[in-house]
N, C-alpha and C positions, 0 to 999 in steps of 0.2 A: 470687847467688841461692841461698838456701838454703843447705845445708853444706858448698857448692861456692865455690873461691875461682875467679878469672880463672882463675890456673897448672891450677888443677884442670880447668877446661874448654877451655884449651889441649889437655891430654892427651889430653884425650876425643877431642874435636876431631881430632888428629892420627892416634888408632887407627883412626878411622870412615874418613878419608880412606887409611889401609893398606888396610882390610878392604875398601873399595870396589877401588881400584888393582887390588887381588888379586882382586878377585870379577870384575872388566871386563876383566884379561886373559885370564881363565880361559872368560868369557864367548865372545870372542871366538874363542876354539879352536872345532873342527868339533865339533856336539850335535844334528845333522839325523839320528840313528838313533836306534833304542833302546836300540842298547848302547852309544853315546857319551854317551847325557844318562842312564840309569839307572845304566849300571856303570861310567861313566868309563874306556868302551871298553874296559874289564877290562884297563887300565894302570898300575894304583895300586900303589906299591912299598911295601915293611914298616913303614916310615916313616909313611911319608902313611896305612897301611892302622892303625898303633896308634897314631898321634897322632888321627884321627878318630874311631875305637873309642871313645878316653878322653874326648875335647871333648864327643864326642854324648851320651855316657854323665853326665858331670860337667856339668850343666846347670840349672838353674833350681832343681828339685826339693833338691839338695844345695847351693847356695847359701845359701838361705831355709829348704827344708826339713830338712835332714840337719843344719845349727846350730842348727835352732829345738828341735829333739831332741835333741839335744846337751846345751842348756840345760835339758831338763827329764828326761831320761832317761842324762845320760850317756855312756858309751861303749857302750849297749846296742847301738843300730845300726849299730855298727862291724859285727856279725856280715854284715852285710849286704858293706861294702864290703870284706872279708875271703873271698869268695866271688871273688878275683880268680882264685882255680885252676880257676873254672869255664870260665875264658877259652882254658885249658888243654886241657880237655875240647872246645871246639868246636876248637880249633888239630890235637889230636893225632888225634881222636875222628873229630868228626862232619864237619869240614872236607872230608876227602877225598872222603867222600860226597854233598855239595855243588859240589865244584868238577869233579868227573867228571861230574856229570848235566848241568853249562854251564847251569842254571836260573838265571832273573832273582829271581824270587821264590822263599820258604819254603814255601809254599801249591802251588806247581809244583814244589815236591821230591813233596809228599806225594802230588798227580796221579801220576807217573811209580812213586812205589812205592805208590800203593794206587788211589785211583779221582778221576775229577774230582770228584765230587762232596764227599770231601775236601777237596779244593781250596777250592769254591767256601766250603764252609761256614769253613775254618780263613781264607781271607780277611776273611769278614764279620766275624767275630769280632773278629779286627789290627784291624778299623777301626774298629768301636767301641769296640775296648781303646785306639786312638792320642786317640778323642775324650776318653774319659771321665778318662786319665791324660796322657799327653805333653804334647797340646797346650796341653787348657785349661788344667794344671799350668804351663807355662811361660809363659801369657800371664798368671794369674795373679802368679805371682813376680815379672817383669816391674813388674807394677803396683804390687807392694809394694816393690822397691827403690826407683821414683820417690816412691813417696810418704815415704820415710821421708826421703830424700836432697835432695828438691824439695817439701817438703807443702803449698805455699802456691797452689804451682801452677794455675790454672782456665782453660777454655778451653770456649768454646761449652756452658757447665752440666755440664760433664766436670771431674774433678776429676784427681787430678797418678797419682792409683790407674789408671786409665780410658786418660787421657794416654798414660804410660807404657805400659802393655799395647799401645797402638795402632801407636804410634810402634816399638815392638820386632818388632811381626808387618810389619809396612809394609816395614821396610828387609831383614827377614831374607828376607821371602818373594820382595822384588823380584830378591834375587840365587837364591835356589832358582828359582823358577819358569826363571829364565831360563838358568842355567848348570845345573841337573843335578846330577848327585852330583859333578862334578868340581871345581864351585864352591865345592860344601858339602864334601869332602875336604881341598882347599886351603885355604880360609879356617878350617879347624877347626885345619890345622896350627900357625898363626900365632897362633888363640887359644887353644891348648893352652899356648904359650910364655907370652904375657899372664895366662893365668888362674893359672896354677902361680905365677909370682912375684906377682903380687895376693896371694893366697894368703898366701904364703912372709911377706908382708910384714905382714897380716893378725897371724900368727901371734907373730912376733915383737915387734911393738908391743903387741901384745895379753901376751905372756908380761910384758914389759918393764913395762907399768902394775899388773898382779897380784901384779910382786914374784919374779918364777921359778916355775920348775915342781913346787919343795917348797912354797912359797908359794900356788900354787895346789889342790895336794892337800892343802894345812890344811883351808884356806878351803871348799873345794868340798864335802870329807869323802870319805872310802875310796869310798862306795856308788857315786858318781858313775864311777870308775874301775873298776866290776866288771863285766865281758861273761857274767855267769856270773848272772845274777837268780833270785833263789827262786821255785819254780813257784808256790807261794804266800807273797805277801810278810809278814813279821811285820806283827800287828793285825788280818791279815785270816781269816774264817773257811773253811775247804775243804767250806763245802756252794753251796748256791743262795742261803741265804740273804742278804738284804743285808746291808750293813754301813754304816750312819751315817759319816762321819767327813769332817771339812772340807765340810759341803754337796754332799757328793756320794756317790752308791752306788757300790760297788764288789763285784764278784762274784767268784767262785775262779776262773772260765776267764778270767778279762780284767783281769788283772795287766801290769804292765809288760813284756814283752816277757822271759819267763821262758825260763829256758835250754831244757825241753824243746821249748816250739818253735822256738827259734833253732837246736837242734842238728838235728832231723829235718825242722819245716817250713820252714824260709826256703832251705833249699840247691835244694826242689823249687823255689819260684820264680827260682831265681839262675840253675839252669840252665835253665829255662825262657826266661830272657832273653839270656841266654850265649850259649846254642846255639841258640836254635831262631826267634828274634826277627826279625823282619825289616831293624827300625829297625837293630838290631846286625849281623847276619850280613851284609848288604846291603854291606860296606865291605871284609869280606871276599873277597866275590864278585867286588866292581871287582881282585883281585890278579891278574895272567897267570898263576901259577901256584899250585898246593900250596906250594910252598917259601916265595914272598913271601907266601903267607895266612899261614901257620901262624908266620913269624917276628913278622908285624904282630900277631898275636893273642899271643904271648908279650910282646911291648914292650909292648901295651895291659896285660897284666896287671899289668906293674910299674906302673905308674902308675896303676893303680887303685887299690893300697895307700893312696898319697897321701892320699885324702880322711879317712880317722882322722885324720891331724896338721891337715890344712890346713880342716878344717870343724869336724868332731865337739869336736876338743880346744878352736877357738876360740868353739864354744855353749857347753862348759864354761866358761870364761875369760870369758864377760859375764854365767853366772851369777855367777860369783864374784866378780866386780865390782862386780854389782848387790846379793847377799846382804852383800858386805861396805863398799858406801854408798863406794865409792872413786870412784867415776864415777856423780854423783847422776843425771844423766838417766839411765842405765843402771836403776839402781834404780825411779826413777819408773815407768818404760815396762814395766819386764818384771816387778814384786813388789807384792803387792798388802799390804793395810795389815799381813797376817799374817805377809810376811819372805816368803812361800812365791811362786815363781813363778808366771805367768799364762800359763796354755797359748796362748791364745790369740792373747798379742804376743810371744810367744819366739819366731814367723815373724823377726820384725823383727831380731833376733838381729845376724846379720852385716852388716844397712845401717847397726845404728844403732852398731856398731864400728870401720865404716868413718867414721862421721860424726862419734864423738867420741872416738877414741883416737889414730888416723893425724895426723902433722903434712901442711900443705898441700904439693900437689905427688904425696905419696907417693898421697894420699886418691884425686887423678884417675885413676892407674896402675892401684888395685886397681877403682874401679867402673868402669874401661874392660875387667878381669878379671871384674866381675859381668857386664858386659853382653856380653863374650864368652861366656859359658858359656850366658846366656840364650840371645842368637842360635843359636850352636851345637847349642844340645838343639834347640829350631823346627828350624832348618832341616834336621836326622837326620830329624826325624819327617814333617816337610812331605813329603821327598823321597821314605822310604819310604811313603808314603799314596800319593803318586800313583804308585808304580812298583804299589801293590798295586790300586788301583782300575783302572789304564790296561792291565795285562801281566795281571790275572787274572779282570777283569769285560769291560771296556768291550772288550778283544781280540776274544774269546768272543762277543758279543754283534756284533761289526763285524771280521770273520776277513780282510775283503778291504780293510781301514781299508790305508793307506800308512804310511811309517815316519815321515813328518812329521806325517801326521795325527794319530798318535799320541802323539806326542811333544807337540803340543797340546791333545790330552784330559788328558797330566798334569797339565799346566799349567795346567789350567783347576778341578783334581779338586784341587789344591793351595789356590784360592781357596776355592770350597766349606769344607773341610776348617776354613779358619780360622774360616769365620763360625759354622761350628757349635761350634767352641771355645769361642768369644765366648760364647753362649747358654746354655754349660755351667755355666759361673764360680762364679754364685752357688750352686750345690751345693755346692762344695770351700770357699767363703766360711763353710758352717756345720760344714766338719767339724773335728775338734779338733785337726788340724795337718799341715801341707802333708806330709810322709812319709809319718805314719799313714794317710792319705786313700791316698794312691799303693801304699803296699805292704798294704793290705783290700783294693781292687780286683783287684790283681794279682794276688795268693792266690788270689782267686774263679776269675780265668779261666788262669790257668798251668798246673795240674795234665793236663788231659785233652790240652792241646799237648802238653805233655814227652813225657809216658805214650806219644803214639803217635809219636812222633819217633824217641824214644832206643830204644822196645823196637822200633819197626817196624825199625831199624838192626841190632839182635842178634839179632832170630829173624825166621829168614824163612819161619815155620811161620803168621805172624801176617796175615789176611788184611781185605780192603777191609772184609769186613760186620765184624771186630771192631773195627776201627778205626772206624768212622764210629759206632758202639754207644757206645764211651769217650768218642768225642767230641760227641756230641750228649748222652748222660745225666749226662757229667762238667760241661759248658756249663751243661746245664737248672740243674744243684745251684748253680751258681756262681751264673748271672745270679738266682736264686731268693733265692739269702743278700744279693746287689745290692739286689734289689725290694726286702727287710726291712730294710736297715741304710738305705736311701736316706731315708724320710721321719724318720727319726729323726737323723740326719747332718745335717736342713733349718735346725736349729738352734730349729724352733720351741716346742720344748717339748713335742712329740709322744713318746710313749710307750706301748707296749704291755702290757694286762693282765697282773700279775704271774703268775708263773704259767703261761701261754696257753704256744699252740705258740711263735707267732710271738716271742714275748719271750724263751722259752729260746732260738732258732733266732740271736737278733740278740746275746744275752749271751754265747756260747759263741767264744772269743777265736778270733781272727780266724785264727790260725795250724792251730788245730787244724782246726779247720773244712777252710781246704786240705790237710790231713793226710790227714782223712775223704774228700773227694774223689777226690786220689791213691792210694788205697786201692781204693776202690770204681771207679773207671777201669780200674787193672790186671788186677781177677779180672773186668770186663768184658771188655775187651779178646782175653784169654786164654780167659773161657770160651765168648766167640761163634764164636772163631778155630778152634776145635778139634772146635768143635761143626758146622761147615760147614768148604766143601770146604779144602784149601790153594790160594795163588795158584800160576799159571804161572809156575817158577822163571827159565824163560829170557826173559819179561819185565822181571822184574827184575834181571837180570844188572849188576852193580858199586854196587847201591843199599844190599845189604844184607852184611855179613862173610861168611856162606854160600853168598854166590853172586858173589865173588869171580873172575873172572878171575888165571893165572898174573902176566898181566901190568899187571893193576890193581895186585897186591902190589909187584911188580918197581920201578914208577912211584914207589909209594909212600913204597918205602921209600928211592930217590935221592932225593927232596927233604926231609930231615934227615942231622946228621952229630951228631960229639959237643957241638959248640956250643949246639945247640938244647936237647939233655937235658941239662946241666951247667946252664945258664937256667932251665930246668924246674923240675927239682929245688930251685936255687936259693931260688924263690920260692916252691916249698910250706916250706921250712926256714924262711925270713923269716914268713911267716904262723903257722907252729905257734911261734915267739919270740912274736908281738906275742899270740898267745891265750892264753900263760904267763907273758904279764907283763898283762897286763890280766885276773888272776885273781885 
């Protein structure tokens, strides 16, 4: 069927019946409380706590989208996956701060150091940020590996797109729903192992039909290889005005992903996700202690690096496949009649690698590695949605609910969750590529989280009303630039008066823009805090570095030795290499 031989659905076959085995014994362990099904009774060793980190993180979005980028942008958005020292930062940073206050959620850190109503409002937010990106991002990708890999595919006027998307929420959700994070921990462990050698295997057939890696820097050409983009690219002019060229405008804020906002703006969203995320931190939480969090967040960092070689470099590798007519269907699918890529199908990047470079047998391993990483991303985010909906709404709303009761309003908050996914879709259908789509979203709403995270952590001068200021006016600015880029994203040919507010507010590149937010949050934050009373320091006693206990530091400082900083260090020196060779 399709690009799949028998051997190929043998393999399949046989990882579905792993991933199940593992999801039914893991099932069967005790999940009748809320911190056996949300934190995986906060048992989770460094291991299981950075192999889950990496699975949940390397999912869908970087399968389809981190290659489709690749192909058309090069190693730009490595900047991205180079922000593995952010990992670092929640490990040394903000971890200890989290695992003293025993909170289930991110949204209940922020209650215990500023007000519920923080809470309430930084949850709503996660859960429109998990619709608008995570989910429907991964049911999407979904549907484009089946299609590319199965296109012939139909089923009740559903097509193999449809299919696919259904068939991957169906099996991932049957095992969340029912096992917990402890499900989605283990079963991440296993497909960390699959996806990495998928990957690995990906990479090297992929170098191997190109000719080698000098072969591939002919072909590709230097730009492809540069992390360092011109703020303004040659051809184009540094005002508003347009610029004609290849059927399409181009403006001076919305260049390819130019180094000044990779260097200032993409770090605010990295640690935004890093540290203060749910879907993320949530893995950390399940550790028994500071020592197993912080070593699990240092493992997860090294293997974060990973996705430069094993995605980014092989979207390069089907450009230069398809520029250089070596592999005709390559060419067909991804270049249009001018030699130049099509943003559009470079999604399709790594299905259609797997489907015509791989010999049989190898082909089943790596899309049992695609459909790992799918799963994987779902069920991080399924699990974080309902720990945020059940632990920080539906609690609060039902204080006297029981602990099983509870434990089936996640499960119930987890179905919901999908079908809103489902309805999302065709948004991300018209944007110009599964990355780009996810990191403009997350630009929008990152900023005013971090901002009250990271300084509500350093200054304990900073109180509930400047907090909830940052976060409500940093929000308004975000979901407001959402509103404007939304109907133009529809794909329908919508556009705004040249000119107008609205049309500078949507051309002004997507980085700066969260630059401008983070900005304007901080001298909120700080000037409402200072402007009204300070909080009650012995409130916050161990939330914030000021207010410190002898024997928070004492604790703190037993759960690291020289192992941990020698790792550390390690992997900020490997990251400043790969930034000086990819310059």
């Amino acid at each position: 069927m399709g690009t799949l031989a028998v051997i190929d659905w043998v393999v399949i076959g046989l990882y579905f019946l792993l991933i199940a085995g593992l999801a039914w014994w893991v099932i069967k362990q005790k999940t009748d409380t809320t911190t056996d099904y949300f934190l995986a009774g906060r048992h989770l060793g460094w291991i299981i706590v950075g192999t889950s980190i990496f699975a949940s993180n390397i999912g869908s979005e970087h399968l389809v989208g981190l290659t489709g980028t690749g192909a058309t942008d090069g190693v730009a958005m490595a900047h991205y996956e180079l922000h593995a020292w952010c990992l670092l930062i929640l490990g040394w940073v903000m971890l200890p701060f989290y695992i003293r206050s025993r909170v289930f959620t991110m949204p209940e850190f922020l209650e215990k150091r500023f007000s519920p109503l923080a809470r309430t409002l930084l949850s709503g937010v996660s859960l429109l940020a998990y619709v608008l990106t995570k989910i429907a991002v991964g049911i999407f990708a979904g549907g484009i590996v089946f299609s590319v890999l199965i296109p012939e595919l139909s089923f009740m006027g559903m097509n193999s797109f449809w299919i696919g998307s259904i068939l991957v929420i169906l099996f991932t959700g049957l095992y969340t729903v029912l096992g917990g994070l402890r499900a989605v921990a283990y079963t991440e462990a296993v497909q960390t192992l699959v996806l990495i050698f998928g990957s690995v295997m990906v990479l090297y057939y992929g170098l191997d039909a190109i000719g080698g890696w000098n072969r591939l820097y002919e072909v590709a050409g230097p730009e492809m290889f540069d992390l360092w983009k011109p703020i303004v690219p040659d051809g184009y002019s540094a005002t508003w005005a347009p610029i004609m060229g290849d059927g399409e405008m181009a403006w001076y804020f919305n260049s390819n992903y130019p180094w000044l906002g990779m260097l200032f703006a993409a770090p605010i969203v990295g640690l935004w996700y890093w540290t203060t995320d749910q879907y993320i931190v949530q893995r950390a939480l399940g550790a028994p202690n500071e020592k197993e969090g912080r070593r699990g967040t240092i493992a997860a960092a090294f293997l974060k690096l990973l996705p430069v070689f094993l995605f980014i470099i092989p979207g390069i590798i089907a450009f230069a496949l398809a520029k250089s007519g070596e592999v005709q269907i390559l060419q067909e699918q991804l270049m249009n009649q001018q030699g130049e890529i099509i943003n559009e199908n470079a999604q399709a990047s790594f299905p259609l690698l797997v489907a015509h470079i791989l010999p049989i047998g190898i082909r089943g391993i790596v899309v049992a590695g695609l459909l790992a990483a799918l799963m994987s991303s779902l069920a991080g985010v399924f699990n974080a949605s309902s720990t945020l909906f059940t632990m920080d709404f539906y609690s609060k709303f039902k204080p006297d609910a029981s602990e099983q009761h509870l434990v089936w309003m996640g499960r119930l908050a987890t179905v919901v969750m999908v079908i809103i996914g489902l309805l999302w879709i065709p948004v991300i259908q018209g944007s110009r590529g599964l990355y780009d789509y996810l990191q403009g979203v997350q630009a929008y709403l990152a900023p005013p989280i971090f901002v009250v995270f990271f300084f509500g952590i350093f200054f304990k001068r900073l109180n509930k009303q400047g907090a909830l200021s940052a976060l409500i006016i940093g929000l308004f600015l975000g979901v407001f630039r959402l509103a404007i880029d939304t109907p133009v994203m529809l794909g329908d040919g919508f556009t705004y008066a040249e000119g107008s507010f609205f049309w500078i507010v949507n051309n002004i590149f997507f980085q700066y823009y969260s630059l401008l937010i983070f900005l304007v949050c901080i001298a909120v934050m700080f000037g409402v805090s200072y402007m009204t009373d300070p909080p009650k320091y012995e409130k916050i006693s161990g939330l914030t570095y000021g207010t410190l206990t002898d024997e928070d530091k004492r604790m703190s400082r037993e759960s690291w030795n020289w192992v941990d900083v020698s790792l550390s260090v390690l992997l900020v020196a490997v990251i400043g290499f790969i930034y000086i060779y990819f310059s």
